[in-house]
Steps between C-alpha positions, in 0.01 A plus 500: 500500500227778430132521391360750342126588562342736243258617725368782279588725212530165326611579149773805611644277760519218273712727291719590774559136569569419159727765471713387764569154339850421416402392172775683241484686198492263197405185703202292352278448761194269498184620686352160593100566474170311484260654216207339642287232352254671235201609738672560846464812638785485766818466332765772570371819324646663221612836589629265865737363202542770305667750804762221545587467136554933463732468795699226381518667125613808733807327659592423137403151564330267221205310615245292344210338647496134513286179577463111409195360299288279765467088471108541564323580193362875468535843378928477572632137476601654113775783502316617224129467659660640838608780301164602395415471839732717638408710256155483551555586894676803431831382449694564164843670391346796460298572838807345710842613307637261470496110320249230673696167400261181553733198465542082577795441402727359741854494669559157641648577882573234786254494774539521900362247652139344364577636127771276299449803258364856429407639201558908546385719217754596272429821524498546852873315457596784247414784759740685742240566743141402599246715642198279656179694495210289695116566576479325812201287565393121635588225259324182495832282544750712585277656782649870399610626185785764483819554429610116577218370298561768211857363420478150598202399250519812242860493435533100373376352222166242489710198526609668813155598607384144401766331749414712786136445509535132422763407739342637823179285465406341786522104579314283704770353799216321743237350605197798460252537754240626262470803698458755182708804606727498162140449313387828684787707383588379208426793238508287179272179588783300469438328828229263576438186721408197350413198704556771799867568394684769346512476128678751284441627125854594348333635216312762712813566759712783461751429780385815762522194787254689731389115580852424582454738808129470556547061565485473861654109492810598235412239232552760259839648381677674207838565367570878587182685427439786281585755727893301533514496179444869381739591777748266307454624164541876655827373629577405190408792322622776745854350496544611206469848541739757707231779475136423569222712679166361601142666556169423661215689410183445788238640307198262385597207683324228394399140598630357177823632305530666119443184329096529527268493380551074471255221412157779625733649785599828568780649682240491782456747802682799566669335898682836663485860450746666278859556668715648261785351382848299671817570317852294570810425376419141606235272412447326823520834697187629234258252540511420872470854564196515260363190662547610864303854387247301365487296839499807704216618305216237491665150645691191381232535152722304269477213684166497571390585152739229286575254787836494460797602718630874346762519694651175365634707204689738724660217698571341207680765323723551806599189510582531112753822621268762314525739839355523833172561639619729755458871345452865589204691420572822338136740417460726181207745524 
């Protein structure tokens, strides 16, 4: 399986890629983006978006750009209010070509294995093809954000969204020791000791499980953790297309993903030097070759940033049959 690395000459050797996609004349095609919460700065750029949307109305094909409202309140958990902020960011009908569809409404599909059911879009159900376009960055639960990420939390409704970061909250299995490791890296506050044992906050827990890995006695466990579970609902998703082409883009890669500014927080600090971009015609294939570039380049920094295991998503997705992580690197300049 190949890799592509846009190493330079980013926007014409986008093109090229793009060009050589065996998406067909007349097919719909949905170009699965994230607009950014209103007041991030990182989020794929426009005219990033707007070269791969020219090429696809080139091959005759008929995309749109798409996304889910989010379950946390903010500037997109309305299609209509994520609308404006698309708009707002730079993204409209006009500047792009094409429609931007915003939508919740659901297609009820049988899970894999942790999921009795999946909500997918509808109209990521409609579309002959998908086309996943990623900023990749750290993520506070998922450890990395790409192409994984993208489909397996922006391509389901908020029921599904609510399920997957409800059902991977942790649970207390054992006797503690009081020792204060998960209090140290939980993110949310959620943790505490009381009485010099662990004492957890549902209400404040979003189901990342970093103090799942960080307990050094294993009193703490959940059922499939986030990163599982967006590998799952990618599953899900992907086997319902024949065509689908996925892309990586390394620039501003951030601590935090797309979805901050949150609750005072922004998207945080900028982690690795720009790298271009990782193109594939399989989703597993473009983000472990995106994370092992950003490895290369300044160290295992997802896990020390968000305390999680990033690599959990690739493993995770293999065993779901989404592709292999062995790959060959192939360099655009």
């Amino acid at each position: 399986m190949k890799a592509i690395w846009i190493r330079r000459s980013f926007l014409g050797n986008l093109r090229k890629v793009v060009r050589e996609t065996d998406f067909s004349k007349g097919e719909r095609v949905a170009v699965k983006v994230h607009f950014g919460e209103y007041g991030n700065l990182t989020h794929v750029r426009p005219q990033i978006v707007n070269a791969v949307v020219e090429e696809l109305l080139r091959k005759g094909v008929r995309p749109f750009l798409f996304d889910t409202p989010t379950l946390y309140p903010g500037s997109r958990d309305t299609p209509k209010k994520y609308l404006e902020t698309a708009r707002r960011h730079g993204f409209t009908e006009e500047t792009m070509g094409c429609p931007i569809v915003i939508s919740d409404e659901g297609v009820e599909v049988k899970g894999k294995k942790y999921l009795d059911v999946v909500e997918v879009a509808k109209p990521i159900c409609e579309a002959d093809g998908l086309f996943v376009l990623s900023h990749f960055k750290g993520h506070p639960d998922a450890g990395f954000g790409g192409c994984i990420k993208n489909i397996g939390m922006g391509c389901v409704t908020k029921e599904t969204k609510r399920k997957m970061h409800e059902g991977p909250r942790p649970r207390i299995i054992g006797e503690c020791s009081g020792c204060g490791e998960c209090v140290e890296v939980c993110k949310t506050g959620a943790i505490s000791l009381r009485g010099g044992k662990v004492h957890i906050d549902y209400s404040r827990c979003f189901g990342c499980c970093a103090c799942v890995e960080a307990c050094p006695n294993g009193i703490l466990e959940s059922s499939g953790s986030l990163r599982t579970l967006l590998s799952e609902v990618a599953a899900v998703v992907l086997e319902r297309f024949e065509k689908a082409f996925f892309v990586n883009v390394l620039f501003d890669i951030t601590e935090r993903c797309d979805c901050f500014p949150i609750g005072g927080l922004d998207a945080g600090r900028i982690i690795c030097p720009n790298l271009g971009m990782i193109a594939s015609r399989n989703v597993v294939v473009a983000d472990k070759a995106a994370l092992d570039l950003v490895r290369k380049t300044v160290g295992d920094v997802f896990r020390k940033t968000n305390f999680v295991d990033p690599d959990e998503q690739i493993r995770s997705a293999v065993e779901f049959g989404l592709g292999p992580e062995d790959y060959e690197l192939e360099v655009l300049d």
